[in-house]
C-alpha positions as CSV (number, residue, x, y, z in Angstrom):
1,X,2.2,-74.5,73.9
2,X,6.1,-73.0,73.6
3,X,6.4,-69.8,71.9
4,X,7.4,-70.9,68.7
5,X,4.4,-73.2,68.1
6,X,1.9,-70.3,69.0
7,X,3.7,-68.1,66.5
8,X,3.0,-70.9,63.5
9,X,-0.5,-71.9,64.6
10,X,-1.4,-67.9,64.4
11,X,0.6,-67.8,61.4
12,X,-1.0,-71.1,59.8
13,X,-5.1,-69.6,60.6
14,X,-4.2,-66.2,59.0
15,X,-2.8,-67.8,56.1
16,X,-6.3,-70.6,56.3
17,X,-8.2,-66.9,56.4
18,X,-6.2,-65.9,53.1
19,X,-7.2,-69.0,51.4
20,X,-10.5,-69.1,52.1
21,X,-11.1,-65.4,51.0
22,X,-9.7,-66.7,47.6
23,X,-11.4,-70.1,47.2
24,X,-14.5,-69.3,48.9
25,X,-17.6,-69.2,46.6
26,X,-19.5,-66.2,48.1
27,X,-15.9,-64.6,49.4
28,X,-13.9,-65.7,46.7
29,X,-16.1,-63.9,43.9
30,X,-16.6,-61.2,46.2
31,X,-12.8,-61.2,46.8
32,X,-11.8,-61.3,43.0
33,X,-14.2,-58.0,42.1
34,X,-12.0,-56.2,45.1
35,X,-8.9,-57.3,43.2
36,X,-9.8,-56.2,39.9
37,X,-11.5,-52.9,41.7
38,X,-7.9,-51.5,42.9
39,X,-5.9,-53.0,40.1
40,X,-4.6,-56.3,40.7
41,X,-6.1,-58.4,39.0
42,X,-2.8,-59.5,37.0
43,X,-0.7,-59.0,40.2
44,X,1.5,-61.6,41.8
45,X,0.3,-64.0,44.0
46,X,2.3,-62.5,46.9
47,X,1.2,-59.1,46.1
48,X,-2.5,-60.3,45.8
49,X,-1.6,-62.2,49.7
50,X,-0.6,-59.1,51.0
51,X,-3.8,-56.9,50.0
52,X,-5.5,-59.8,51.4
53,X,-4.8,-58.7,54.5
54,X,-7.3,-55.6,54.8
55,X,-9.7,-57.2,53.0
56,X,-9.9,-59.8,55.7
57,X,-10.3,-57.1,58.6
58,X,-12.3,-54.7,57.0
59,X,-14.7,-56.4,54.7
60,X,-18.2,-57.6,55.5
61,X,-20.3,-59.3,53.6
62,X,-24.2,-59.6,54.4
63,X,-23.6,-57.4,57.6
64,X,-20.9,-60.4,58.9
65,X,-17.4,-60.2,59.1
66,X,-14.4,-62.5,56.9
67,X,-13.9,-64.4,60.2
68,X,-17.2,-64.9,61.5
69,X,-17.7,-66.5,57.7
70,X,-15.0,-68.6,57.9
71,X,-15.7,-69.4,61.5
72,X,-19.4,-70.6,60.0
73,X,-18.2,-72.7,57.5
74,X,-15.1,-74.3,59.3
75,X,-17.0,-75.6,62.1
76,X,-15.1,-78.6,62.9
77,X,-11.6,-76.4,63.0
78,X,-9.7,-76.9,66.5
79,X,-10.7,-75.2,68.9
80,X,-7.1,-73.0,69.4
81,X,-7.7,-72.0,65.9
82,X,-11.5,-70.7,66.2
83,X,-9.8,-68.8,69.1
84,X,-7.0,-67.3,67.2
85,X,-9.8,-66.3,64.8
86,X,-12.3,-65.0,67.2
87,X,-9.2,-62.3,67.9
88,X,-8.0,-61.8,65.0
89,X,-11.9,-60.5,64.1
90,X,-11.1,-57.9,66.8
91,X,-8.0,-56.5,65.8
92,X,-7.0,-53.0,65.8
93,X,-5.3,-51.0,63.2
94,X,-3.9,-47.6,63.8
95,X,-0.9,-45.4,63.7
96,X,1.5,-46.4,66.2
97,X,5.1,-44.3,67.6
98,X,7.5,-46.5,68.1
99,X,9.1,-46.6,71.5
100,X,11.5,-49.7,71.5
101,X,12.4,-52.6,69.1
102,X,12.5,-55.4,71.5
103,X,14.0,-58.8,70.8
104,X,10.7,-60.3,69.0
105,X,8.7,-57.5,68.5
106,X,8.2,-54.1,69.1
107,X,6.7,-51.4,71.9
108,X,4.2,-49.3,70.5
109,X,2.5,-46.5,71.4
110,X,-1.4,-46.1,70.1
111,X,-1.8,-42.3,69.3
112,X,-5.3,-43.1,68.6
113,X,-6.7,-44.7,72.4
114,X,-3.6,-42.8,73.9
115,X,-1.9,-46.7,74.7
116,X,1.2,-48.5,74.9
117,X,1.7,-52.2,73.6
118,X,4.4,-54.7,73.5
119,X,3.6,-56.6,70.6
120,X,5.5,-60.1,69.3
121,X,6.4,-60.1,65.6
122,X,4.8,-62.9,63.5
123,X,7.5,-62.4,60.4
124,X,11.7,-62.2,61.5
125,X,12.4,-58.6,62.9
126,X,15.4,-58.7,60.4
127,X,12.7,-57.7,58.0
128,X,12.2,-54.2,60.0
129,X,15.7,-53.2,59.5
130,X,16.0,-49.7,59.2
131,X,13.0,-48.9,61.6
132,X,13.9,-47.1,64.5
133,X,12.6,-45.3,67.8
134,X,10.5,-42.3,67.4
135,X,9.3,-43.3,64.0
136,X,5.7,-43.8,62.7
137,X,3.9,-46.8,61.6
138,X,0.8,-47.9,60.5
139,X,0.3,-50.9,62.0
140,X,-2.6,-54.0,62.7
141,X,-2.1,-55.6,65.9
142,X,-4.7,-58.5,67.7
143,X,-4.5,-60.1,71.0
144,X,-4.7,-63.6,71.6
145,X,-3.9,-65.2,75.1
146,X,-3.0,-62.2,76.9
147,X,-0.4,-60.8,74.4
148,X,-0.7,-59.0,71.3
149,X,0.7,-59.6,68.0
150,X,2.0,-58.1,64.8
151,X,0.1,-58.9,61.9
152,X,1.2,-56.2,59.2
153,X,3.1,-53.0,59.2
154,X,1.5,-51.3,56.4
155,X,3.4,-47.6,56.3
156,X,5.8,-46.1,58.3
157,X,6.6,-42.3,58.5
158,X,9.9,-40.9,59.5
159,X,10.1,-39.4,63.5
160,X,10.4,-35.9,61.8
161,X,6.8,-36.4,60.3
162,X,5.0,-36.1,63.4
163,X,2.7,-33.7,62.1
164,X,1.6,-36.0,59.4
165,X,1.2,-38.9,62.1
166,X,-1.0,-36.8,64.3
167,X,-3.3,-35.7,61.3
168,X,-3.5,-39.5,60.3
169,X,-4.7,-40.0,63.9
170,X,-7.1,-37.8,63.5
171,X,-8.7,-39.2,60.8
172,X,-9.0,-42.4,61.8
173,X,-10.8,-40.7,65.0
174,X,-13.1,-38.8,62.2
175,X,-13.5,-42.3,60.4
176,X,-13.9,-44.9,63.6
177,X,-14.5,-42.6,66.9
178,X,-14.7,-45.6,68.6
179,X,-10.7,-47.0,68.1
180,X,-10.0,-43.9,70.7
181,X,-11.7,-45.9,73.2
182,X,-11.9,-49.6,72.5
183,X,-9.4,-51.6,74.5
184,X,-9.5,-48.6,76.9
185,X,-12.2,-49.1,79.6
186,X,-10.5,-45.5,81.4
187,X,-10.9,-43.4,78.3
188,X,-14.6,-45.1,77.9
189,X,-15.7,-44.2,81.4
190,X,-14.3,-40.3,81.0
191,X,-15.9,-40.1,77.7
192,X,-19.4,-42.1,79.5
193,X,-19.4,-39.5,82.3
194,X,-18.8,-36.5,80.1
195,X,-21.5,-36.8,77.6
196,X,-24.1,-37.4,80.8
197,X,-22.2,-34.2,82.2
198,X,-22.8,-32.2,78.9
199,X,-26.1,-33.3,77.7
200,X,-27.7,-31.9,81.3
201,X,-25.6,-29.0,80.5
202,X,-27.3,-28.7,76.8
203,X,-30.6,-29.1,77.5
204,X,-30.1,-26.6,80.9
205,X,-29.1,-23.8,78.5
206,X,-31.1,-24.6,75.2
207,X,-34.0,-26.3,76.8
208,X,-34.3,-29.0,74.5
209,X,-32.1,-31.6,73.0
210,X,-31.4,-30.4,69.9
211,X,-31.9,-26.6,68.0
212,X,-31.6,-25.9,64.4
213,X,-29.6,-23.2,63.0
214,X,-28.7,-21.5,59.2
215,X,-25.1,-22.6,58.9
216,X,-23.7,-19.1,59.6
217,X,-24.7,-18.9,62.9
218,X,-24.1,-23.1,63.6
219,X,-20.3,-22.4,64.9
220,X,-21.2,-19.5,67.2
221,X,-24.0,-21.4,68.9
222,X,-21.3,-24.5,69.9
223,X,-19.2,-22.0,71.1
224,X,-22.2,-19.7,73.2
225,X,-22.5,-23.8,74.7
226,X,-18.8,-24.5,75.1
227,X,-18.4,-21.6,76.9
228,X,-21.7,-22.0,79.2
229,X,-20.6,-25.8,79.9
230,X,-16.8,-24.7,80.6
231,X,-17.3,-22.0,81.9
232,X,-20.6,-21.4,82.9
233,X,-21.2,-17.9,80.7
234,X,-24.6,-17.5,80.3
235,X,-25.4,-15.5,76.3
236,X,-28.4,-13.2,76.5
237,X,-32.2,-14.9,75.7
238,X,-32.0,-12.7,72.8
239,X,-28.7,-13.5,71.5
240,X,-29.6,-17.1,71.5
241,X,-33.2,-16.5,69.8
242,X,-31.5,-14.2,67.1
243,X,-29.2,-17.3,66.7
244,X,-31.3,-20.1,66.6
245,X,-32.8,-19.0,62.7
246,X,-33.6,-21.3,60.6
247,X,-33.1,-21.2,57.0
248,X,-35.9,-19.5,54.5
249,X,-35.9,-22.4,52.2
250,X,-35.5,-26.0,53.0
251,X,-33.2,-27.7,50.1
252,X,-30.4,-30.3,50.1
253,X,-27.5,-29.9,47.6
254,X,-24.0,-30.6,48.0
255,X,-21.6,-28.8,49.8
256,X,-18.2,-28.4,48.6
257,X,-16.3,-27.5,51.3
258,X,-17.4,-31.1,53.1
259,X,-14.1,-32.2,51.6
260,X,-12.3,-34.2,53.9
261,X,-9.6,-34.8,52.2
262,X,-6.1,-36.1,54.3
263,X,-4.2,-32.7,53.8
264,X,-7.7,-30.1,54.6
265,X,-9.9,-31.7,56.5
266,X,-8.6,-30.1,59.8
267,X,-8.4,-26.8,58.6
268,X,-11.8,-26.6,57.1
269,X,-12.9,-27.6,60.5
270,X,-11.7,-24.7,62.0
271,X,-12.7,-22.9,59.6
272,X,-16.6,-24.0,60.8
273,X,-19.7,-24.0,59.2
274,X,-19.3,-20.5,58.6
275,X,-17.2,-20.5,56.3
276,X,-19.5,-22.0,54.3
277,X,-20.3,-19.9,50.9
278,X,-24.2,-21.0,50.6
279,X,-26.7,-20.9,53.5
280,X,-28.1,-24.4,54.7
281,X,-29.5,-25.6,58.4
282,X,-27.4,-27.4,60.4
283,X,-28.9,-29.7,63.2
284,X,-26.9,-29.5,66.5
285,X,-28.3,-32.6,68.5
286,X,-27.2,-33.5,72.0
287,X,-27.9,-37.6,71.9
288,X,-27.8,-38.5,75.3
289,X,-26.0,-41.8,74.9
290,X,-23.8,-40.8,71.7
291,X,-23.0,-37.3,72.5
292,X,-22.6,-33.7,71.0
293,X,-23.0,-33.9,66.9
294,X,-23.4,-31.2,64.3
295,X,-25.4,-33.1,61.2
296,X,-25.8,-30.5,57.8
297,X,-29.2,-30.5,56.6
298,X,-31.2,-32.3,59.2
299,X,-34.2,-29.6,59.5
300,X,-34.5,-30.4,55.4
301,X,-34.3,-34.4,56.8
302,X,-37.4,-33.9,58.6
303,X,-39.1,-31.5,56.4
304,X,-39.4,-33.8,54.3
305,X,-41.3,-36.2,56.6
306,X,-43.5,-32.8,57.6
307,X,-44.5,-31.2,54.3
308,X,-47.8,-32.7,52.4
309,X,-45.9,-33.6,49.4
310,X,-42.4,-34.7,49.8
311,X,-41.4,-34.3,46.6
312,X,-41.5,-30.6,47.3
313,X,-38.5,-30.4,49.1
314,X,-35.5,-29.8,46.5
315,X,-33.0,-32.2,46.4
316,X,-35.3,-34.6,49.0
317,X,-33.9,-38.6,46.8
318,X,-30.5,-37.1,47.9
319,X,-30.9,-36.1,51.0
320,X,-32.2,-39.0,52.0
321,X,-29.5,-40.8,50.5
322,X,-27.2,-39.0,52.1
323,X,-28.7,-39.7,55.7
324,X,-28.7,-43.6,55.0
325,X,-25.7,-43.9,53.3
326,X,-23.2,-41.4,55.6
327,X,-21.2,-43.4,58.1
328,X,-21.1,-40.1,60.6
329,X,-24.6,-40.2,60.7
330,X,-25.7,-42.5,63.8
331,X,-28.6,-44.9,63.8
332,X,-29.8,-43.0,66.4
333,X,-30.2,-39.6,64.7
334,X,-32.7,-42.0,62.2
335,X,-34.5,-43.3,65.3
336,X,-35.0,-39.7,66.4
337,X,-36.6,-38.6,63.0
338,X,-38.9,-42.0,62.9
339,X,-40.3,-41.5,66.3
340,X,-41.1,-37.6,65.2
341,X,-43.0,-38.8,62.4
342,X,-45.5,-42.1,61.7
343,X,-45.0,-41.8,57.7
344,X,-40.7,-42.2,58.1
345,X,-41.0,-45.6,56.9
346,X,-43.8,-45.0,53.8
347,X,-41.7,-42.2,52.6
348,X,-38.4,-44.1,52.4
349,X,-39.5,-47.1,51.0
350,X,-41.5,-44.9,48.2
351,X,-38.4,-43.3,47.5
352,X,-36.0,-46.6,47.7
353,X,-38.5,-48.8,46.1
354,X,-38.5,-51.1,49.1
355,X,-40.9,-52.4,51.7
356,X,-38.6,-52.7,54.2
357,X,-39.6,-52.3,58.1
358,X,-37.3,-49.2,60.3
359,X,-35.5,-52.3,61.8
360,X,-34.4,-53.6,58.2
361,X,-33.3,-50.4,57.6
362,X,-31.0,-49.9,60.3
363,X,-29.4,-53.4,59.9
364,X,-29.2,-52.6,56.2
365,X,-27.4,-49.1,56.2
366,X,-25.9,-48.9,59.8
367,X,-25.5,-52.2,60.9
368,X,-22.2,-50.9,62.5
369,X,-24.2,-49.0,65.0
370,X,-26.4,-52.1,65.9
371,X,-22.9,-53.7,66.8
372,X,-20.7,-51.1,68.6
373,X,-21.3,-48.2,70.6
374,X,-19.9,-45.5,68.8
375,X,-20.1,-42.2,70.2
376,X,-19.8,-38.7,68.2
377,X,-16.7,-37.8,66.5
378,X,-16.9,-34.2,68.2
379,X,-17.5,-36.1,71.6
380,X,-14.3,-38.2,71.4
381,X,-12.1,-35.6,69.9
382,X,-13.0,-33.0,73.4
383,X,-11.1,-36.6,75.1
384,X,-8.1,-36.5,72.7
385,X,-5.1,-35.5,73.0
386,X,-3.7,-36.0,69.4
387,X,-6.5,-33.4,68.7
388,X,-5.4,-30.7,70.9
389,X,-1.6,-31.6,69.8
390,X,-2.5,-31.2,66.5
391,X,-4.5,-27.9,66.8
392,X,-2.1,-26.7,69.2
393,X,0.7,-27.4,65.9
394,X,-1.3,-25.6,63.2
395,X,-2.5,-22.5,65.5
396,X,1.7,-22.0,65.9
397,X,2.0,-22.2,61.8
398,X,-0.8,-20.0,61.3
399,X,0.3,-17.3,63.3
């Protein structure tokens, strides 16, 4: 198959991908409340096509992707086109510099997994006139045959917005830790060898695998193990012991500065727990096939699995919420708490309503964990460079 044909057959399944995410019956109505959700419901067509386009990489629908659905109900589709699907289902979207328009496409460099790609245009480059070298875009690329392609250029940011470019980087790390190594088996091997590096180191200085701490004291206890893992400091037994407090009164309520917000998010996380105007407990768990995490209010988590009466515990519906329906939140931290405690499972389906079993659970509010391994954020940023960049940048403006 020449060039050209390749370029119209992928062309000709993402627009079969469009129109069955609008004629569907389960899609399509599912498709038609999205619409009317962000305001389009009286768009034009083309507009509505373009939108389309995230919808179709990013939605799922009974814990199953837009192409796996499609892929179900188009069976007897050829088989270059259920190929061209099973990669679109796979691609990446991220923010890419630009290093070099090419003839047909473009080079691009992944800030996020730290790669470079030459990627073939599906639409005319004329249509990318004014993009240059050095410039920013967001971009959605997918490799089919051993090449990758262009499906949508969805912002671009001038080369004099660097700083901007880095901080989107960043949180699409925060959002998706796993884009920083997916399609990159090197970074996945450093990051595999330095969580089994750091959890020995963890459990060496704390003696267990996790420690619970008042919020105020949460930052200074990842630095006291920082600095023992980097640099082999030892703190004082009773520094550590004086540290390790846990709160008086075990409550969930919302936090205010948990504001991640595009322009503050990295800021209040240098700012650390700390900062924090009310006390709450902080867990600081060492998983030792996800990493190093930090996870607000999981000492009230399991309180509430401890106590007689549930119900006791202030703000426990919420909290509870908050541990099923937070994406940061691994399936791994629930697995910890349901192997602590035989009653996990009454309490939760008391409070839901439900009667659903610990693996129902999991497939119902982190099926993305069942899927994917996806280590820590905090484990992936210590292997990133657009992090260090980026603090590196805002320490300069600060001082």
């Amino acid at each position: 198959m020449n060039v050209i044909d390749k370029l119209k057959l992928i062309s000709d399944t993402i627009g079969e991908l469009i129109n069955f995410a609008k004629t569907d019956d389960i899609v399509g109505a599912d498709f038609n409340e999205y619409i009317m959700t962000i305001g389009l419901k009286n768009a034009p067509e083309t507009q509505k096509n373009a939108e389309s386009i995230p919808y179709i990489f990013e939605r799922n629908i009974n814990l199953k992707s837009i192409p796996e659905l499609f892929l179900e109900k188009n069976q007897t589709t050829s088989e270059e086109t259920k190929n061209i699907v099973k990669g679109l289902s796979n691609a990446t979207s991220s923010i890419f510099e630009v290093k070099m328009i090419l003839k047909n496409g473009f080079e691009l460099y992944n800030l996020v997994n730290e790669k470079s790609y030459k990627v073939i245009s599906l639409t005319k480059m004329t249509n990318f006139r004014g993009l240059g070298n050095g410039q920013f875009v967001v971009a959605r690329i997918f490799e089919y045959e051993n090449e990758y392609y262009l499906i949508e250029i969805s912002n671009t940011l001038a080369s004099h917005r660097k700083e901007e470019a880095l901080r989107y980087a960043i949180a699409k790390i925060i959002q998706q830790p796993e884009l920083v190594y997916k399609d990159n088996p090197e970074k996945l091997a450093r990051i595999e060898e330095q969580v089994a590096k750091l959890y020995k180191k963890f459990t060496e200085l704390f003696k267990k695998d996790e420690i619970i701490a008042i919020n105020k004291n949460a930052d200074d206890l990842i630095n006291m193990f920082n600095d023992f893992a980097e640099n082999g400091i030892i703190p004082e037994k009773e520094t550590l012991d004086t540290l390790i407090k846990e709160p008086e009164t075990y409550k969930f309520f919302t936090v205010a500065e948990f504001n991640n917000s595009y322009d503050n998010f990295i800021e209040n996380s240098i700012g650390g727990f700390s900062a924090h105007s009310k006390i709450y407990d902080v867990g600081i768990i060492f998983d030792e096939e996800l990493g190093l995490t930090a996870v607000p209010f999981y000492g009230t988590f399991c309180k509430i699995f401890e106590v007689d009466d549930y119900k006791t515990i202030e703000g426990f519906d919420k909290c509870i919420n908050n541990f099923l329906t937070t994406d940061g939140i691994s399936a791994n931290i629930l697995r910890r708490v349901n192997e602590k405690h035989k009653n996990f499972m009454d309490i939760i389906n008391n409070v839901l309503g439900t009667k659903l079993t610990f693996d129902e659970l999991l497939k119902k509010y982190k099926p993305q964990y069942l899927k994917n391994k996806i280590f820590t954020s905090t484990t992936v940023l210590y292997e990133s460079n657009v992090f260090s960049n980026t603090l590196g940048i805002i320490e300069e403006n600060s001082e």
